[in-house]
N, C-alpha and C positions, 0 to 999 in steps of 0.2 A: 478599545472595542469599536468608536465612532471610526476612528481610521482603518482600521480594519476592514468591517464593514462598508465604507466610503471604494476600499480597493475591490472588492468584492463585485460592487455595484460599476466601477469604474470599467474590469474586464468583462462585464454582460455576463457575470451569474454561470461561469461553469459548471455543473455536475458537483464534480469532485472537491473544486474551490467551495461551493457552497456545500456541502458534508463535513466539511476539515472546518468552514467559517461556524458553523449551526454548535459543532460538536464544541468549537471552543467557549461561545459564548453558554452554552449550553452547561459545561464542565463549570466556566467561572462561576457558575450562580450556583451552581452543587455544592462547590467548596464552601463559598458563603455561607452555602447553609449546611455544613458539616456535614453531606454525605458523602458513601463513598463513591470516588470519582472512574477508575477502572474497573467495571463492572460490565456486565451482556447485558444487565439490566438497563444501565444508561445506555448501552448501544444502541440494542432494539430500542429504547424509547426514543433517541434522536433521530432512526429510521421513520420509526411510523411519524414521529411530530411532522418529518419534510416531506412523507411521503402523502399527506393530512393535506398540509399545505402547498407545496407544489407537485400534485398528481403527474405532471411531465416528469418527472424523475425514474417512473415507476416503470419506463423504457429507454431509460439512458445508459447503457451500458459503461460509460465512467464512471457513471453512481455505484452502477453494484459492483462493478471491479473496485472501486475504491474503497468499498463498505468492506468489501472483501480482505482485502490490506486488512484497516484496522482491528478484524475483528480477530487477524490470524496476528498482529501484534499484541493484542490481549491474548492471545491464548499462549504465545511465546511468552509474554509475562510473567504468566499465572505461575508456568512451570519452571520459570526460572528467578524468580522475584530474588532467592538469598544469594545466588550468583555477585560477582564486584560488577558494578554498575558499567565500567567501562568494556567489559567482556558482554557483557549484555548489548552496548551502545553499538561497538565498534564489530562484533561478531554474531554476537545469536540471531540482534534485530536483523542486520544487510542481507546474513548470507541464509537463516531459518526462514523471512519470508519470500526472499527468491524461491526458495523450493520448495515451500507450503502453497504459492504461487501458481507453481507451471502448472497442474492437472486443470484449475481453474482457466488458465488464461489460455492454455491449448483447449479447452472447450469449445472456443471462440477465434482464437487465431491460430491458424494451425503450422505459418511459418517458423522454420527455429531453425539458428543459425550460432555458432561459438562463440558469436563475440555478443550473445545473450550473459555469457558467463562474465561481459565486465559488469553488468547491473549494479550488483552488490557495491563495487569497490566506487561507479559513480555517485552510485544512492550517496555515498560518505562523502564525496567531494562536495557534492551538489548543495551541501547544508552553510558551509563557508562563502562556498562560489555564488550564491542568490543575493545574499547580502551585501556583498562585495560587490558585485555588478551593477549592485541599482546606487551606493555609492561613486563608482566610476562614472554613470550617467549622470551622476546628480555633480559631476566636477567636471565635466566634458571629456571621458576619459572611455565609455562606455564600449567603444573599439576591439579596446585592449584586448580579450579575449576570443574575439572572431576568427582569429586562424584557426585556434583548436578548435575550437565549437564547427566552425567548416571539416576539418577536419574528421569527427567524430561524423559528420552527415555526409560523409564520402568513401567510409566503409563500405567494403563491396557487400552486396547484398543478396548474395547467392545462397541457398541455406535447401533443407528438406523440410516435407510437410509432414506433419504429425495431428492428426484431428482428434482427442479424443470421444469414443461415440456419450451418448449420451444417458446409456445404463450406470457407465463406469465413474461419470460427474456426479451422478446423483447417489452413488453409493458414497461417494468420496466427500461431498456436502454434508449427507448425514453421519458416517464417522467424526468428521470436524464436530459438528453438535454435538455428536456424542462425548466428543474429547475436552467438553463445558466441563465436565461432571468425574471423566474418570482418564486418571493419568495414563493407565495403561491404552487407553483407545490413543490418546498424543501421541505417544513412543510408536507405537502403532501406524498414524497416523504419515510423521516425520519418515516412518521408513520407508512408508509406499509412496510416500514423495519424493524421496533420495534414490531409492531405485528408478522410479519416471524418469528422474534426470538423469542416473543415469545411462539411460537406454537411448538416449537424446542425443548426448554430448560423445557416449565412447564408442 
């Protein structure tokens, strides 16, 4: 947790890093003390703790995108908890928060282009490729992967704009709440999200 922490303070306190850092240190003392760890309750709690203590959060728009993330990966949990864990890992989480995602993120950015559909499949690389990378660095090696990463930042960037107004987020925010509580609002939920997408991509 001290080097953790240490990197945290190293890259100047991102938003998002500091959500993911709070939440974990946050989680480990839950466990310690034998509560339950995947919960809204712990969510909301490590919101307000950060939002308590660092009030600059409270307009960071990577915070609440990111808050955002986690809470649709708790909610993709909930409903699929007896699911094989690697169908859960490798599918529901990549490809169920992309599209629990866009209504949210088109709130806010309204450009959207196809090759938004590789997300999912980088999200999966990206868990191997971080570790690896700072290995590569730490043996003089760190190069190694800069073609493709250029690469990937030379896709053309051509795309249509899609804004969602701001009735339609806030109906779709409180559905998600609602879908804390009752399965049927999720499935509900999932569909007005797979149709947004796809009225985007086809």
């Amino acid at each position: 947790m001290l080097l953790l922490g240490f990197y945290v303070w190293f890259v100047g306190y991102p938003p998002s890093l500091l959500r993911s850092y709070a939440m974990v240190l946050i989680g480990w003392s839950v466990l310690l003390l034998g509560m339950e760890l995947l919960s809204f309750t712990f969510l909301s709690s490590v919101f307000l703790l950060l939002a308590v203590i660092f009030p600059y959060l409270l307009v960071s728009l990577s915070f609440w995108l990111s808050g955002a993330g986690v809470f649709y990966i708790f909610l993709l949990l909930q409903y699929t908890k007896a699911s094989n864990k690697w169908v859960i890992t490798l599918l529901y989480i990549p490809i169920g928060i992309f599209v629990l995602m866009l209504p949210i993120v088109h709130a806010v950015f309204p450009v959207t282009s196809t090759y938004q559909l590789l997300s999912p499949i980088l999200s999966l690389l990206f868990i191997p490729f971080y570790p690896m990378a700072i290995f590569l660095h730490l043996i003089g090696m760190g190069s190694l992967f800069d073609e493709g990463l250029m690469y990937l930042f030379t896709l053309p960037s051509q795309g249509s704009e899609h804004l969602l107004p701001l009735w339609m987020v806030s109906v779709y925010i409180l559905l998600s709440i609602g879908a804390i509580w009752q399965k049927k609002l999720f499935y509900m939920l999932l569909a007005l999200a797979f149709i947004y997408g796809m009225t985007l991509f086809i």
